[in-house]
MDTraj code that builds the backbone (N, CA, C; nanometers):
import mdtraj as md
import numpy as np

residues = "UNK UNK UNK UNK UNK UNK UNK UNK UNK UNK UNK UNK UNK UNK UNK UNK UNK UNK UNK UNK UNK UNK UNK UNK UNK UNK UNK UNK UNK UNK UNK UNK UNK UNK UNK UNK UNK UNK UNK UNK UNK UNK UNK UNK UNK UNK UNK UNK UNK UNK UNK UNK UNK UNK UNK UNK UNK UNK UNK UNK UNK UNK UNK UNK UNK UNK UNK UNK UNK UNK UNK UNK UNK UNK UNK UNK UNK UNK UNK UNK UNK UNK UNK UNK UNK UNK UNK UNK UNK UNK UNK UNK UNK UNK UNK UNK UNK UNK UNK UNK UNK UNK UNK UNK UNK UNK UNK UNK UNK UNK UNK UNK UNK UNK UNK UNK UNK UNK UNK UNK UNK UNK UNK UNK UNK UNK UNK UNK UNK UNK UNK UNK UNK UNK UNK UNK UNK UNK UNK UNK UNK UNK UNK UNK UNK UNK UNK UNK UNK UNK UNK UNK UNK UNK UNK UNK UNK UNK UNK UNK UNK UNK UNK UNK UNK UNK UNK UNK UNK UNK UNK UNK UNK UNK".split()
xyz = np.array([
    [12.7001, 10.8295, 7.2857],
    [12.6298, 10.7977, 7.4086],
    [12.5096, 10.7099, 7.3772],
    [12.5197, 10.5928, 7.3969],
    [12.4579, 10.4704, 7.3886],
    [12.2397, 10.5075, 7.4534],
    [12.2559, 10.6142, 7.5491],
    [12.1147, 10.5794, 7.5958],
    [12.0682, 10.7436, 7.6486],
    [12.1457, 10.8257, 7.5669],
    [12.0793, 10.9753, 7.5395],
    [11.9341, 10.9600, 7.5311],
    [11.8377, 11.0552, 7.6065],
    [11.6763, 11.0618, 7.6299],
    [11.6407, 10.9313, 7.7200],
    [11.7534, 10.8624, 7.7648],
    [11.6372, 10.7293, 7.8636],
    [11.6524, 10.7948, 7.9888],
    [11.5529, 10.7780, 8.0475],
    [11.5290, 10.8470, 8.2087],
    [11.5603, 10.7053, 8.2819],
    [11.6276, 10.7226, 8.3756],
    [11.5923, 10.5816, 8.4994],
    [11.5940, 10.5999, 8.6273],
    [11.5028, 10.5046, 8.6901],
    [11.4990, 10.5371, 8.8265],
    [11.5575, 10.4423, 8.9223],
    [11.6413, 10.4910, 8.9677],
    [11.7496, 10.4462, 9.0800],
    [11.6632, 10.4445, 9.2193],
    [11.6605, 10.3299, 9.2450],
    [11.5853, 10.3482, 9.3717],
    [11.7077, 10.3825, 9.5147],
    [11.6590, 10.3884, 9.6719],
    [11.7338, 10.4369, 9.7219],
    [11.6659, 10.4339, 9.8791],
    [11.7390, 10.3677, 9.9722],
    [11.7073, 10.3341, 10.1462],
    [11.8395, 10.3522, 10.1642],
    [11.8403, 10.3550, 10.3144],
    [11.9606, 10.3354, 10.3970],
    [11.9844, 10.1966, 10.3493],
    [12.1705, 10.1700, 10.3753],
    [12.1818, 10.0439, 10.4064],
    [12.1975, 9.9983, 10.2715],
    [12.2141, 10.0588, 10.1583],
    [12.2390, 9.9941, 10.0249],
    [12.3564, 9.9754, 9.9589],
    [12.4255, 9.8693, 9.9889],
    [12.5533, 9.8601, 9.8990],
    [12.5671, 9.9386, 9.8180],
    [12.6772, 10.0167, 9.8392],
    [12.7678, 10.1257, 9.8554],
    [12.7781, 10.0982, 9.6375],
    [12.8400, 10.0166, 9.6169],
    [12.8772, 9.9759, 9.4641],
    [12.7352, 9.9607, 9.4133],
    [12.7036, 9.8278, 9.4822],
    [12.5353, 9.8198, 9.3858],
    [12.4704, 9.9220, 9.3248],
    [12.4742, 10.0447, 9.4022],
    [12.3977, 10.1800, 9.3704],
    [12.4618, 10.2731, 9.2850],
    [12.6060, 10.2796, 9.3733],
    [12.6687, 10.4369, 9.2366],
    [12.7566, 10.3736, 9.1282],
    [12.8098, 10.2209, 9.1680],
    [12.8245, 10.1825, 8.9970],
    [12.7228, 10.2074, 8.8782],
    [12.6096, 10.1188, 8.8883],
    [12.5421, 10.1607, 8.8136],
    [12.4770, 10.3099, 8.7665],
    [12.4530, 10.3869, 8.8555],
    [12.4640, 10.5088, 8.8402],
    [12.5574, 10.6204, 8.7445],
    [12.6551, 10.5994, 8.7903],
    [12.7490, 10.6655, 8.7178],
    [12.7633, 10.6050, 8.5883],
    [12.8131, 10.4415, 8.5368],
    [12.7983, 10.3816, 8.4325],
    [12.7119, 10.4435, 8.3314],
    [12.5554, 10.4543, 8.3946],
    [12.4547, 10.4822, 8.3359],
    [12.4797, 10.6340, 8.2664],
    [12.4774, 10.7157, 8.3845],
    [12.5606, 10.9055, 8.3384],
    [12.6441, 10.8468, 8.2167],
    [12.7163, 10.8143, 8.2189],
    [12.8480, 10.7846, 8.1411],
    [12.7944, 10.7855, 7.9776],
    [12.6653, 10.6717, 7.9531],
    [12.5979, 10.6399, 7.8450],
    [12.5465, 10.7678, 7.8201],
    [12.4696, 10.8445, 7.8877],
    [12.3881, 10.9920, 7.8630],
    [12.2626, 11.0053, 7.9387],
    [12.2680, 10.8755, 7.9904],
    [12.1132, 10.8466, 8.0417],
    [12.0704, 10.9353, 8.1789],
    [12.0187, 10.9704, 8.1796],
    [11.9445, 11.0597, 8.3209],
    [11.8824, 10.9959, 8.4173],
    [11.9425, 10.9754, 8.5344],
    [11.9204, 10.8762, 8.6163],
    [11.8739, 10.9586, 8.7626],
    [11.7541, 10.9134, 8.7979],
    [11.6782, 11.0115, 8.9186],
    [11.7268, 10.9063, 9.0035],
    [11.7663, 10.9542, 9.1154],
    [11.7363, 10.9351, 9.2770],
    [11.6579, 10.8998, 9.3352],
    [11.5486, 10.7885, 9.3769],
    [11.4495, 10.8201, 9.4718],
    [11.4308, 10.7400, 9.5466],
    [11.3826, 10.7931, 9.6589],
    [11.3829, 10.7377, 9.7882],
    [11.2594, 10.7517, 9.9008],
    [11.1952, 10.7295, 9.9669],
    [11.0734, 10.7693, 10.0592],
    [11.0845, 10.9170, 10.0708],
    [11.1723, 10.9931, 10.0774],
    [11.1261, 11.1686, 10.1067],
    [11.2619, 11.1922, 10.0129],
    [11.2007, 11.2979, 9.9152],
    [11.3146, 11.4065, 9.8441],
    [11.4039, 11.4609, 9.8690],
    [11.5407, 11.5069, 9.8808],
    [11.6184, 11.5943, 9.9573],
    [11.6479, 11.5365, 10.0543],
    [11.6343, 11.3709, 10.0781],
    [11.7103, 11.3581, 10.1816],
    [11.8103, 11.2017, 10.1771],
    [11.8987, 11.2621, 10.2613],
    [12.0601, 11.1890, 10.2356],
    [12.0368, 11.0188, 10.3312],
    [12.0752, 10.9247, 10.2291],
    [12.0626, 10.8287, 10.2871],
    [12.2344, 10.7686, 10.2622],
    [12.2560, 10.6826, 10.3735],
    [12.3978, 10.6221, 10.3906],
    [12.3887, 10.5095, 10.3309],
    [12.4777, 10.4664, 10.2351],
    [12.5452, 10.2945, 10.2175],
    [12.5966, 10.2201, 10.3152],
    [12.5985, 10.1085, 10.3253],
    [12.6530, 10.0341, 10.4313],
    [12.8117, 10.0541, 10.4506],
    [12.8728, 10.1127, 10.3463],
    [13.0054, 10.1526, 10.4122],
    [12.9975, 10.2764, 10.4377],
    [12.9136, 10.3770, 10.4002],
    [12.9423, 10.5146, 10.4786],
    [12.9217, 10.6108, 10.3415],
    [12.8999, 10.5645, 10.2612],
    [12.8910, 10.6762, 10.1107],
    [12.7317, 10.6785, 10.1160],
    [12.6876, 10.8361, 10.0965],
    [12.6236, 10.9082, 10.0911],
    [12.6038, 10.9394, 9.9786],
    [12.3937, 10.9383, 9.9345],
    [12.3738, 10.9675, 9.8239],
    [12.2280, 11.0143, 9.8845],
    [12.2206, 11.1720, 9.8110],
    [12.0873, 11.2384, 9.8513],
    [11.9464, 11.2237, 9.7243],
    [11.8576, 11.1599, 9.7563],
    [11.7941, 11.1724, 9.6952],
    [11.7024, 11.2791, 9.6619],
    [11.6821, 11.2709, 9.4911],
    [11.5848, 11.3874, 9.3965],
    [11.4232, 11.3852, 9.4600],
    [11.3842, 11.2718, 9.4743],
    [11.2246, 11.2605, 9.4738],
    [11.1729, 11.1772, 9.5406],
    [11.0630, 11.1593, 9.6001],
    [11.0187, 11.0648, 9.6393],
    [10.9038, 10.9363, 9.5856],
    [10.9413, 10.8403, 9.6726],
    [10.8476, 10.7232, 9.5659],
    [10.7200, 10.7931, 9.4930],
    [10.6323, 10.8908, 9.6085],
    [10.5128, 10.9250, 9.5602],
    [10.4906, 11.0435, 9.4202],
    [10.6049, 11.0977, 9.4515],
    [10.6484, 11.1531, 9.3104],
    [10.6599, 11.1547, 9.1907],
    [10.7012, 11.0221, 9.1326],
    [10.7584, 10.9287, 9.0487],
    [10.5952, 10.8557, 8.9464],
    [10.5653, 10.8948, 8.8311],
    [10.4800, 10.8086, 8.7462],
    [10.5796, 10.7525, 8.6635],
    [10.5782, 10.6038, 8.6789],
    [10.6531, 10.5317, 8.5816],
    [10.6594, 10.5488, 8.4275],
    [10.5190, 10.5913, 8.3884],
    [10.5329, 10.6455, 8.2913],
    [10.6080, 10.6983, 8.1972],
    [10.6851, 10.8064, 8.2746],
    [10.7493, 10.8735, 8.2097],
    [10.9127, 10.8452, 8.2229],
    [10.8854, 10.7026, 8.2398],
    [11.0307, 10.6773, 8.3114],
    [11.0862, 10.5235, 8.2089],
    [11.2068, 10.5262, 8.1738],
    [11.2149, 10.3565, 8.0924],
    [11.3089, 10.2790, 8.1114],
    [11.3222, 10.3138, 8.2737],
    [11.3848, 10.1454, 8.3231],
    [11.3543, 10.2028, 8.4560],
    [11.4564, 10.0878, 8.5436],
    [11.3839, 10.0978, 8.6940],
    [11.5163, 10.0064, 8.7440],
    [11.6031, 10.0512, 8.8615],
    [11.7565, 9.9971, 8.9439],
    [11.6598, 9.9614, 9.0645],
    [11.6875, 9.8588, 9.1007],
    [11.7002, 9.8426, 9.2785],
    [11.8392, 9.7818, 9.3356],
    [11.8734, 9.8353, 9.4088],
    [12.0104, 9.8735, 9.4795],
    [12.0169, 9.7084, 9.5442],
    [12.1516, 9.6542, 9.5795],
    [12.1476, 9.5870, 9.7050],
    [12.1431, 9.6316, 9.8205],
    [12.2495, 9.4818, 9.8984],
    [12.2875, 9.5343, 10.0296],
    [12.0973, 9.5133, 10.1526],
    [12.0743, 9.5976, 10.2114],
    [12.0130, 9.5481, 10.3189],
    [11.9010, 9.6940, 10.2780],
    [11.9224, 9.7335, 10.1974],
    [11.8230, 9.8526, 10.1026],
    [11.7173, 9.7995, 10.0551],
    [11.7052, 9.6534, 10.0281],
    [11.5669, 9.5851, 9.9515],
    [11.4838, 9.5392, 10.0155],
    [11.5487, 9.5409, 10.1625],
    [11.4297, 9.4717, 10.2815],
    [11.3581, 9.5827, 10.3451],
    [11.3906, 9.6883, 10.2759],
    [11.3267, 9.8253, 10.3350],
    [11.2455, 9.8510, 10.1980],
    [11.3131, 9.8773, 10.0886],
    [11.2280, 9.8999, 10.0171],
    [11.0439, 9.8220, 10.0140],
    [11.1283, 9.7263, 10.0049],
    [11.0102, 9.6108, 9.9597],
    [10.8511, 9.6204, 10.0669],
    [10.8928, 9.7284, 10.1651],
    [10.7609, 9.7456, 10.2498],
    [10.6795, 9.8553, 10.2157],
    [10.7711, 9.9810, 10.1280],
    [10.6553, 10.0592, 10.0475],
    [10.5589, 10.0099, 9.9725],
    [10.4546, 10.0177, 9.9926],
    [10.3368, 10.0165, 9.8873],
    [10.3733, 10.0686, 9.7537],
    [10.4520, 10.1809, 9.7149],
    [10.4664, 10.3111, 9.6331],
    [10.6006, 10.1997, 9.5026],
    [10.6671, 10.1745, 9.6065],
    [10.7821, 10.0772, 9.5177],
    [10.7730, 9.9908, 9.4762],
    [10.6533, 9.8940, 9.5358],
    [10.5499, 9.7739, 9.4797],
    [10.5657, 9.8123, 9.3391],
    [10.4303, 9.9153, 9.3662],
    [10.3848, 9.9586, 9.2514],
    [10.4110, 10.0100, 9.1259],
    [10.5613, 10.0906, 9.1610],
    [10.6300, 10.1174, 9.0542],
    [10.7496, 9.9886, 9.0012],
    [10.7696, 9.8841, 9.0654],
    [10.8333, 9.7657, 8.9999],
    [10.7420, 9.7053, 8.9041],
    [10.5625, 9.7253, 8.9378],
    [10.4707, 9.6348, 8.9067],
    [10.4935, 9.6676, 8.7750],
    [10.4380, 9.8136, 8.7947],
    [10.4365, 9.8763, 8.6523],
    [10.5402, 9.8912, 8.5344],
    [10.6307, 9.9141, 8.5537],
    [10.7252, 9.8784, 8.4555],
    [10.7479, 9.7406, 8.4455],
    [10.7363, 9.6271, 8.4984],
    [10.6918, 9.4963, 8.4285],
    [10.6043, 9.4745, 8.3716],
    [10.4899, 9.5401, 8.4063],
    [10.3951, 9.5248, 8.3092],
    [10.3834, 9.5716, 8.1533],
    [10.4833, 9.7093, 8.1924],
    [10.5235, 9.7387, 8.0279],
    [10.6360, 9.7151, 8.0105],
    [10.7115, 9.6094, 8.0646],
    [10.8121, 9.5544, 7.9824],
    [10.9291, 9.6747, 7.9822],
    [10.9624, 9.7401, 8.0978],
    [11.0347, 9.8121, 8.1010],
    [11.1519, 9.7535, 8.1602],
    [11.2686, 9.7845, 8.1269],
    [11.4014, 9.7200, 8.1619],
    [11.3885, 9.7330, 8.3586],
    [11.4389, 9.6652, 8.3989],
    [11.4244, 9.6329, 8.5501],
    [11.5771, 9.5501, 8.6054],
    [11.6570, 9.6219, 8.6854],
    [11.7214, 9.5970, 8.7286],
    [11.7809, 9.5577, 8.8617],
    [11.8000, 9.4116, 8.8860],
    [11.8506, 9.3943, 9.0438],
    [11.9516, 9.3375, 9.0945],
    [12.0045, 9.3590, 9.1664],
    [12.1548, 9.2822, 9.2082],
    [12.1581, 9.2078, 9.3664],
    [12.1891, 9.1693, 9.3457],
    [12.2449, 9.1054, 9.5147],
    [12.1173, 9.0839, 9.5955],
    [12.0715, 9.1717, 9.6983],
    [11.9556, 9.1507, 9.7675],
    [11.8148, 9.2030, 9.7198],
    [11.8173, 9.2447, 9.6107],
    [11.7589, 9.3344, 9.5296],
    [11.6069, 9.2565, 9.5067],
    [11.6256, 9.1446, 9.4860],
    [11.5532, 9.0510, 9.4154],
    [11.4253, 9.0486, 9.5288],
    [11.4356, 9.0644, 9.6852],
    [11.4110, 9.0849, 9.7601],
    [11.2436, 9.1689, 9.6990],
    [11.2938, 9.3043, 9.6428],
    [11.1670, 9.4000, 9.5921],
    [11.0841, 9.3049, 9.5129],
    [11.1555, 9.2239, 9.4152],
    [11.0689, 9.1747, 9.3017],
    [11.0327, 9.0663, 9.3182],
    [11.0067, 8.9848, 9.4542],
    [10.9425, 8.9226, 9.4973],
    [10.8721, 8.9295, 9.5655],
    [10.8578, 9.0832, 9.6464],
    [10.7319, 9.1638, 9.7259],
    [10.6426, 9.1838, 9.6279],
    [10.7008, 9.2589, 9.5158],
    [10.6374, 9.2565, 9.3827],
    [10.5281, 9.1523, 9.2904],
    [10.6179, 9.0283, 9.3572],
    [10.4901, 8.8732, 9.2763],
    [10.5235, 8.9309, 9.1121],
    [10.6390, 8.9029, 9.0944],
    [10.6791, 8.9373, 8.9507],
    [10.7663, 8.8086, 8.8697],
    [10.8084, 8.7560, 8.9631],
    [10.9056, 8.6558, 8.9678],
    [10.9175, 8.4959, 8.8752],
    [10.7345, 8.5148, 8.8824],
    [10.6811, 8.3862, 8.8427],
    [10.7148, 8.3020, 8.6991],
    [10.8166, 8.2176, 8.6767],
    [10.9138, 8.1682, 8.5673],
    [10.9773, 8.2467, 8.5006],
    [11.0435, 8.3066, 8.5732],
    [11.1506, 8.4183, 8.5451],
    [11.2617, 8.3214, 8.5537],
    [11.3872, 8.3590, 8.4910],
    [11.5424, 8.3264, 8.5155],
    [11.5864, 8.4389, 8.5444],
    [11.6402, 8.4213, 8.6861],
    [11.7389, 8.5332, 8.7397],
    [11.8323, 8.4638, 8.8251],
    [11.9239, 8.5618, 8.8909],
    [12.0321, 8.5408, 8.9883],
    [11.9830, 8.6292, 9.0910],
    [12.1285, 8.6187, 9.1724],
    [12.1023, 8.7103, 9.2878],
    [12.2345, 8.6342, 9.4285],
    [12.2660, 8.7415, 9.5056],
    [12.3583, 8.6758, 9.5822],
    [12.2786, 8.5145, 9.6677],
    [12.3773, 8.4332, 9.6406],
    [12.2969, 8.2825, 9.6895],
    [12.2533, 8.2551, 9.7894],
    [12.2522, 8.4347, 9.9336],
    [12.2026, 8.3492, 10.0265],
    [12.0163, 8.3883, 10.0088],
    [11.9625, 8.4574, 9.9100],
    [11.8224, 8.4347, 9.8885],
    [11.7663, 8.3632, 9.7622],
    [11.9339, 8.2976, 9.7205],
    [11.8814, 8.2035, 9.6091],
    [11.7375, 8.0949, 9.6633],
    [11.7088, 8.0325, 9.7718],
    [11.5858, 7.9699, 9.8413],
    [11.4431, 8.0967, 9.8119],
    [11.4603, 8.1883, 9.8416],
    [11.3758, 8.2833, 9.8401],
    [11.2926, 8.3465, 9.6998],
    [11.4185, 8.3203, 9.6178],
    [11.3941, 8.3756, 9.4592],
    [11.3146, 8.2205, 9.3708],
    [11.3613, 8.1425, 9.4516],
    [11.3217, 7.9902, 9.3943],
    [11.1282, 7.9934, 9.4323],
    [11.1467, 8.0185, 9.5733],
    [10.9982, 7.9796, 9.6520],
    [10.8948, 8.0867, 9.5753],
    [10.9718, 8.1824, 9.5153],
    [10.8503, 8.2960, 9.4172],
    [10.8486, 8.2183, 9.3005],
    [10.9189, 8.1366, 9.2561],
    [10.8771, 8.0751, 9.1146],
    [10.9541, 8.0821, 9.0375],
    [11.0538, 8.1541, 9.0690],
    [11.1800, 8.1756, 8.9818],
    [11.2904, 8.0633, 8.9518],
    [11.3114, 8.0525, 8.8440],
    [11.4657, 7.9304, 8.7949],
    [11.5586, 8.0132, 8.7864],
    [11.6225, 7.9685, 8.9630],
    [11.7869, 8.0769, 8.9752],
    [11.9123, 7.9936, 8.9615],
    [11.9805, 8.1103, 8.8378],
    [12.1212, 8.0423, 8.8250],
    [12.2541, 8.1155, 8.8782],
    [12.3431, 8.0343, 8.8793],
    [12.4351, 8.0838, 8.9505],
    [12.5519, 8.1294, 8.8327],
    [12.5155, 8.2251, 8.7941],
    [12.5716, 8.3185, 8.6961],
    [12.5935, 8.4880, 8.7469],
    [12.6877, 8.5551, 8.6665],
    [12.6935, 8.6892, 8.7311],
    [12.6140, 8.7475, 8.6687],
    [12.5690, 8.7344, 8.5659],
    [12.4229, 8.8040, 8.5224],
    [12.3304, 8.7063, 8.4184],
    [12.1502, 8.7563, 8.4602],
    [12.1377, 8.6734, 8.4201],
    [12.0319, 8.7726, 8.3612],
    [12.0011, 8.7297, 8.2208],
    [11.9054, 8.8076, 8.1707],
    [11.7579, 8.7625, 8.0940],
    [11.6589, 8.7631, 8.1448],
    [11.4943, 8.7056, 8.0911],
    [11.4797, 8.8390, 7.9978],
    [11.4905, 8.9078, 7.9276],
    [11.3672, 8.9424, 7.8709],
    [11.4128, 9.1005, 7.8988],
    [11.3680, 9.1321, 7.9618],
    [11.3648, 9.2675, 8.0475],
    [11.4008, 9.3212, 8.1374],
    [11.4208, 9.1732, 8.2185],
    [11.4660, 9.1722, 8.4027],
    [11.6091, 9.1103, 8.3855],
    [11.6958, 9.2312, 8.3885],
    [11.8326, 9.1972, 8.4351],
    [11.9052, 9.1505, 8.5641],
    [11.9678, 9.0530, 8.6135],
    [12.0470, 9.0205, 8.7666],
    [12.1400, 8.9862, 8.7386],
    [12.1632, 9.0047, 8.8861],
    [12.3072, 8.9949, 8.8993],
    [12.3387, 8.9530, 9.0225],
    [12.4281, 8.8988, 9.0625],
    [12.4595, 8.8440, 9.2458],
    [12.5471, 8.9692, 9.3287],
    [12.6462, 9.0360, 9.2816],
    [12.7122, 9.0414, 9.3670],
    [12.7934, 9.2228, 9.3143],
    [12.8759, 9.2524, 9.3672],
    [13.0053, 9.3705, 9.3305],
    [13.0706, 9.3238, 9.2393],
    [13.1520, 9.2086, 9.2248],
    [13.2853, 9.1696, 9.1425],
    [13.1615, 9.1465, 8.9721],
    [13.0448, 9.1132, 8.9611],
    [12.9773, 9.0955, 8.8788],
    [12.8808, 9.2499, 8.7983],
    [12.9912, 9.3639, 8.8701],
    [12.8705, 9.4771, 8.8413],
    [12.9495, 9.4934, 8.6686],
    [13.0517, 9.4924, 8.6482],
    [13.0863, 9.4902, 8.4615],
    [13.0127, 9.4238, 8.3943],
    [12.9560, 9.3000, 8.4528],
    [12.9129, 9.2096, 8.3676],
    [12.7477, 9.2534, 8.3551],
    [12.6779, 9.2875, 8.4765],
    [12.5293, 9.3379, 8.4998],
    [12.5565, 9.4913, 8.3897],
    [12.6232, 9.5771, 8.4442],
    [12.5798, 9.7487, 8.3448],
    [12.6252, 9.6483, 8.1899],
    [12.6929, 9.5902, 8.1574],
    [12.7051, 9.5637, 8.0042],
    [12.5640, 9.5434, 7.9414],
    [12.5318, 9.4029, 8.0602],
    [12.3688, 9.3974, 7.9535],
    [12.2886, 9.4587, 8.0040],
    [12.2800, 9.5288, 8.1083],
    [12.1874, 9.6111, 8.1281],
    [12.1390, 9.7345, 8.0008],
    [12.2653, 9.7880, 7.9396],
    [12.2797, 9.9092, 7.9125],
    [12.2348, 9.8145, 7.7722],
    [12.2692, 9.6766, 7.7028],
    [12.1919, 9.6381, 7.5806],
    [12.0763, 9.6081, 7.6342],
    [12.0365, 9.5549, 7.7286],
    [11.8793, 9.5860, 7.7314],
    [11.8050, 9.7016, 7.7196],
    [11.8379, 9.7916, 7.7789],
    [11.8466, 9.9491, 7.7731],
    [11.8147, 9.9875, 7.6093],
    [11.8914, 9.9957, 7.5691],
    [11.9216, 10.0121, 7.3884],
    [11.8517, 9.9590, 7.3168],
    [11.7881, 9.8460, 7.3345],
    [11.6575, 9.7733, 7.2849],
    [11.5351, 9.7774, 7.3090],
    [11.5271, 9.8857, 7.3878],
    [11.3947, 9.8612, 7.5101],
    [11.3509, 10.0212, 7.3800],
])
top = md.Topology()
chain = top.add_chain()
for i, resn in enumerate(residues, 1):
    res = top.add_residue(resn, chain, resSeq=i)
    for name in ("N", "CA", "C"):
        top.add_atom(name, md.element.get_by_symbol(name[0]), res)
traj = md.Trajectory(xyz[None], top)
């Protein structure tokens, strides 16, 4: 098991592509890694855009990054919600700041440009906020994953093999 003792935090709104979220999830289980749930309130069940249900462990205010060594944000229509917590700001901020593995897919990118994290980064992301990921400062390519450093992307579902591969070697290096 490739990432036995890494904690990660899976973030979590209504409205989050259904794959974006429990692929990586489970992938992650799979390695050994312990992967929290969290979402604005603990214990409570939020829907994917097709109808799969995932209850979250904790809430944003819960959560010290600290003790945590990576960080998922989900797609789907989950990042335009996220991205208005203060709490999720803050915990994207912080694990960029320590260089903690950071993961986003599809609309995801959305957080890490609420974030102001973006700034000459290379990433992806599904192309219809490729304009959006550009106007934060970012050089976006049209690849299924793209990897700077720390900050893993990805565009889309058919690209989630290619995102958990290097995710999980970023992971392993981190």
């Amino acid at each position: 098991m490739k990432l036995k003792d890494k904690k990660i935090i899976q973030l979590v709104s209504g409205d989050f592509e259904d794959l974006e979220l429990w692929y990586p999830v489970l992938r992650l289980r799979e390695e050994g890694a312990t992967v929290h749930i969290v979402g604005e309130k603990a214990e409570e069940e939020y829907i994917g855009k097709y109808g799969v249900p995932i209850t979250s462990e904790y809430s944003f205010k819960d959560i010290n990054p600290e003790d945590y060594d990576a960080i998922l944000v989900p797609g789907g229509w989950s990042p335009d919600k996220l991205r208005r917590y203060e709490d999720v700001i803050k915990l994207v901020q912080s694990m960029n700041k320590d260089k903690k593995p950071i993961g986003q897919i599809c609309h995801a990118g959305w957080v890490l440009i609420s974030a102001k994290i973006l700034d000459g980064v290379k990433v992806t992301s599904t192309p219809g906020i490729k304009d959006d990921m550009e106007n934060a400062g970012a050089s976006w390519i049209n690849e299924p994953v793209v990897v700077d450093g720390h900050i893993v992307s990805s565009r889309r579902p058919p690209d989630l093999p290619d995102y958990m591969r290097e995710f999980i070697d970023v992971m392993e290096k981190s």
